[in-house]
C-alpha positions as CSV (number, residue, x, y, z in Angstrom):
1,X,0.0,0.0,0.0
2,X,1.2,3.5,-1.0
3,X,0.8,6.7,1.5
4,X,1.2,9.9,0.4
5,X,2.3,11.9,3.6
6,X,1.3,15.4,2.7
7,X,0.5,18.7,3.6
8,X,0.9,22.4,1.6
9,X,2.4,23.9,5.2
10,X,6.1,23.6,6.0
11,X,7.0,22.7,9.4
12,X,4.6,20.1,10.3
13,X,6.9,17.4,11.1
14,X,6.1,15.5,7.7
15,X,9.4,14.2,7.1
16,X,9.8,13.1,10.6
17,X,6.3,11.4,10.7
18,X,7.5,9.6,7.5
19,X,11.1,8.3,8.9
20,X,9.8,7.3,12.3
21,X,6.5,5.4,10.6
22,X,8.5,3.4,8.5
23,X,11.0,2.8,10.6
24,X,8.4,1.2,13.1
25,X,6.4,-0.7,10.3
26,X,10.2,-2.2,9.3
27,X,10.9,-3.1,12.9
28,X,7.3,-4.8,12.6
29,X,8.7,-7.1,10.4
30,X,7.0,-5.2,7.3
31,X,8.9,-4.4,3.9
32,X,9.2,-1.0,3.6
33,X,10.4,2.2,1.1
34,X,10.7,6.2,1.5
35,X,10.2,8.1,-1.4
36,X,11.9,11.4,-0.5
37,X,10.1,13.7,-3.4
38,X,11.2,16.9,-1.7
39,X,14.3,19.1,-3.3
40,X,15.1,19.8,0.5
41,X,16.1,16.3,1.0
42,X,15.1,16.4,4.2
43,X,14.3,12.8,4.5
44,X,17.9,11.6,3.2
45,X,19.6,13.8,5.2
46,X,17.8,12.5,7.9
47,X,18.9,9.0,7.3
48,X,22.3,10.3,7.7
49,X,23.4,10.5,4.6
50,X,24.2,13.1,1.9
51,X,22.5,13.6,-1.3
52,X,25.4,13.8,-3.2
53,X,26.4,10.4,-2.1
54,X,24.4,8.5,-4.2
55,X,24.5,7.7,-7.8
56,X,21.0,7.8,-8.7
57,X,18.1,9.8,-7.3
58,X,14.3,10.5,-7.2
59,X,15.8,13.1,-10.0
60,X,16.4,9.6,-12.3
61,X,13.0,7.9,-11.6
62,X,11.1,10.9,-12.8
63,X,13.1,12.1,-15.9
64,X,11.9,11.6,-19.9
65,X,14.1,8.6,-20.2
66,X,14.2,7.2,-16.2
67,X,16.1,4.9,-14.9
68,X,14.7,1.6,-13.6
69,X,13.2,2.3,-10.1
70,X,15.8,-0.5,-8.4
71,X,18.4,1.4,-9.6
72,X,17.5,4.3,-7.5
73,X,16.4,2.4,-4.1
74,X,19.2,2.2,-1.7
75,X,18.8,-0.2,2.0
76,X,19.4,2.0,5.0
77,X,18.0,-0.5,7.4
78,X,16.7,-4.0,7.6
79,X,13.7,-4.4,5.6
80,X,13.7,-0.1,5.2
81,X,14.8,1.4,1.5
82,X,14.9,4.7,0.0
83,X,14.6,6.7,-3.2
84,X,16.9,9.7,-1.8
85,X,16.0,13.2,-3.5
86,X,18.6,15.8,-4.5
87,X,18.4,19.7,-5.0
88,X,18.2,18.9,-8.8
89,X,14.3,18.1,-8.0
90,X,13.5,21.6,-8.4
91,X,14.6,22.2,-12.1
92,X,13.2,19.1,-12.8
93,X,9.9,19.7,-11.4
94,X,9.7,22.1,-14.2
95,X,10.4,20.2,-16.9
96,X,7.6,18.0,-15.3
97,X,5.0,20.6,-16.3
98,X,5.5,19.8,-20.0
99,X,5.3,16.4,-20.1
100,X,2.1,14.3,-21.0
101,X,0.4,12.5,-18.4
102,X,2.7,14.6,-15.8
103,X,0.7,13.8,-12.8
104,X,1.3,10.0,-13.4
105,X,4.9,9.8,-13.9
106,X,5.8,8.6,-10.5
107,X,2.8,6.2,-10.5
108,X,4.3,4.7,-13.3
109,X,7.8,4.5,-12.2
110,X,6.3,2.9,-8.7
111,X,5.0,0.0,-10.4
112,X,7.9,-1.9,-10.5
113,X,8.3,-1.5,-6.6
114,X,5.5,-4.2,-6.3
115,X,7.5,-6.2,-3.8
116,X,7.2,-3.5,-0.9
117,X,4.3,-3.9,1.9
118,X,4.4,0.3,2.1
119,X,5.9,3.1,0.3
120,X,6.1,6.1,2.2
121,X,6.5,9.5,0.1
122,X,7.1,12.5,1.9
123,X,6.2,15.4,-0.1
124,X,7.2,18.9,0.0
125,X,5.5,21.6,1.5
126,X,3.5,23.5,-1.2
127,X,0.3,21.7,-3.6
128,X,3.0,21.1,-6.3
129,X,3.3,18.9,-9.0
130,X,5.4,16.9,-7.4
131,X,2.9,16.7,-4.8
132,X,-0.2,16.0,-7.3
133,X,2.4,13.2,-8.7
134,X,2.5,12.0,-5.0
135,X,-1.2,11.6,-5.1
136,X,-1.7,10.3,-8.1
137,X,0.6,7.2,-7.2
138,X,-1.0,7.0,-3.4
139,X,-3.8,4.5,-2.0
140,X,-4.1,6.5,0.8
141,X,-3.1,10.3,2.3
142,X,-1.7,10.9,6.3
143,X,-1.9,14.6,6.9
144,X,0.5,15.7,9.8
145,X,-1.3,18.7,11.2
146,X,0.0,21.3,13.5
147,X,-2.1,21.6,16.5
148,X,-2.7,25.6,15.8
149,X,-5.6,27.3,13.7
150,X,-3.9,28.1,10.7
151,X,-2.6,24.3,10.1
152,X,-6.1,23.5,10.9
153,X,-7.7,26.0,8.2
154,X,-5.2,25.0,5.6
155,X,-6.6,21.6,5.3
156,X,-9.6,22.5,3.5
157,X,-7.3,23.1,1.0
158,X,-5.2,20.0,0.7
159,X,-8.9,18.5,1.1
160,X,-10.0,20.2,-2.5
161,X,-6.7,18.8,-4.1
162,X,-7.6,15.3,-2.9
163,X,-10.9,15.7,-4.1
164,X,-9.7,16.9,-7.4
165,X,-7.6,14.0,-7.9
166,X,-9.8,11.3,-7.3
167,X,-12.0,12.9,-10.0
168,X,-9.6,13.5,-12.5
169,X,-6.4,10.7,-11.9
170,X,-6.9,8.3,-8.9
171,X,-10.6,7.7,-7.9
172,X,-9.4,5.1,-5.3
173,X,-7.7,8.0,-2.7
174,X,-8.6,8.8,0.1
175,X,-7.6,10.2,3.3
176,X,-6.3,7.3,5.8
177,X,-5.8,9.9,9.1
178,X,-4.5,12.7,10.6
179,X,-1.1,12.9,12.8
180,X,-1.9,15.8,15.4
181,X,1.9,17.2,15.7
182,X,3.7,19.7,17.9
183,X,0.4,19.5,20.6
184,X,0.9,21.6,23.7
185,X,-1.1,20.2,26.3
186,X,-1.2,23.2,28.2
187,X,-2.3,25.4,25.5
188,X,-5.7,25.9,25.3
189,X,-5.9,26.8,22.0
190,X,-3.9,23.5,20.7
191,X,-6.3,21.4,23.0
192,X,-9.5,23.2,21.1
193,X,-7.8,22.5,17.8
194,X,-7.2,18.9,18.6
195,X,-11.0,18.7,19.9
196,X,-11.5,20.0,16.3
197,X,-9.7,17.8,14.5
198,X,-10.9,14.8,16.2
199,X,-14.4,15.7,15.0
200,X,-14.2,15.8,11.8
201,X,-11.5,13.8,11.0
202,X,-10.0,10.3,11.8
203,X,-6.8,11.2,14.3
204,X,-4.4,8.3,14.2
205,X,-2.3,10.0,16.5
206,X,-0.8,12.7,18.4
207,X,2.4,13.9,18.9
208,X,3.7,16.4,21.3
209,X,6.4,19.0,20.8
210,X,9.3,17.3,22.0
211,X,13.2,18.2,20.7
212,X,13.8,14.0,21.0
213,X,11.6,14.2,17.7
214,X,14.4,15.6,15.7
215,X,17.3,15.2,18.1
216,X,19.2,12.2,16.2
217,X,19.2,13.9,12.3
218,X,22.8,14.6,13.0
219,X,23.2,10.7,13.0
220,X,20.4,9.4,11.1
221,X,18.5,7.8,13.8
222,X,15.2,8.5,14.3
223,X,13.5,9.0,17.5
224,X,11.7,5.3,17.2
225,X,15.6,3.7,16.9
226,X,17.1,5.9,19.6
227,X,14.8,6.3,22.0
228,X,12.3,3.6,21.6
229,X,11.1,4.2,25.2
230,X,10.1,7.6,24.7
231,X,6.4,8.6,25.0
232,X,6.9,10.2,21.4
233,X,8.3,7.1,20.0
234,X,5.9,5.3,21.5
235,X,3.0,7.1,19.6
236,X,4.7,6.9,16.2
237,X,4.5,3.0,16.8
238,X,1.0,2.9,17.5
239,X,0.3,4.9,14.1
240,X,2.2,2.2,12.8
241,X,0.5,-0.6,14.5
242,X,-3.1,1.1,13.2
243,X,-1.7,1.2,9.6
244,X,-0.6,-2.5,9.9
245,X,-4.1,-3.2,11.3
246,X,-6.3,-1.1,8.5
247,X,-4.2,-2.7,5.6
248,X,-5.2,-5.9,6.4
């Protein structure tokens, strides 16, 4: 099954929902890739690893003439892969706007990945192309929210995108859950946003702000490797355990 994890606001903890996630669905025992489809290459970096490093890139699987898609998976744990992205994404991206059928490239280059129980793809933060590709290839959407008002409002947004693509591209999508992220307990307003969120949409967990999230990019280890006693990895396994359980 493919997720899209995606939201048009920056700073939502996408990237770190998709690394910890996959890492605990891996640790499950479940076969799992990243797609880092971001020019930032947030999510490579956060595996520990440079861009530059590797031969072959999100860049490859996405140009005229692409490469095969196992030439651009690399293994960064057991049973966890990745298609790393590069700053090259962003002149490609517009290129992509030319192309026929430009929504479904990566959908197409995905289908030789059939041997994968997931595929993560973290998308960047703006309702791009890239992002449309994103949901084009995806089963399903997880939204990592903000806990504030303005996170909250922007999701009508992503909502009319998803709606647009399972009209026009992928009628099949459809949006799996919400990740409540950066929640302050003690601030009224997140707990009123959360109350929100909860009723109107399926919240598949909630993470508070905590700095072990993102502590370990330095060394590539995410917060469900390094501190897998922590409350907050604690949560990103039970998002993973309810994934495991709605796939079935």
């Amino acid at each position: 099954m493919i997720f899209a994890i995606a939201n048009q606001k920056g700073g939502v903890l996408k990237t770190t929902t998709t690394y910890n996630v996959s890492k605990a669905l891996a640790e499950a025992g479940k076969c799992v890739l990243m797609v880092d489809l971001d020019s930032q290459a947030s999510l490579t970096i956060s595996t520990g690893h440079e861009p530059s490093e590797y031969q072959n890139t999100i860049c490859d699987l996405l140009k005229k003439r692409p490469e095969k898609v196992e030439k651009c998976i690399y293994n960064i744990a057991e049973n966890l892969d990745l298609i790393p992205s590069i700053i090259d994404l962003a002149s490609l991206e517009m290129e992509l706007m030319s192309r026929t059928a430009r929504e479904s490239v990566l959908s197409r280059a995905l289908e030789e990945a059939a041997k994968y129980d997931f595929i993560l793809i973290d998308c960047p933060p703006q309702l791009s192309i890239l992002t449309l590709n994103a949901l084009a290839a995806a089963d399903a959407v997880i939204i990592p929210c903000k806990t504030d008002y303005l996170s909250y409002r922007g999701l009508e947004q992503l909502e009319n995108t998803i709606d647009e693509v399972q009209d026009l591209v992928n009628p099949d999508l459809h949006i799996f859950g919400i990740v409540a992220t950066l929640y302050e307990m003690v601030v009224k307003d997140h707990n009123e946003i959360l109350d929100m969120l909860k009723e109107k949409y399926n919240v598949i967990g909630v993470t508070k702000k905590s700095a072990l999230a993102t502590k370990g990019i330095y060394d590539g280890k995410c917060v469900v490797e390094r501190d897998p006693r922590s409350e907050i990895a604690k949560e990103y396994v039970k998002i993973a355990n309810i994934i495991m359980k709605g796939c079935k």
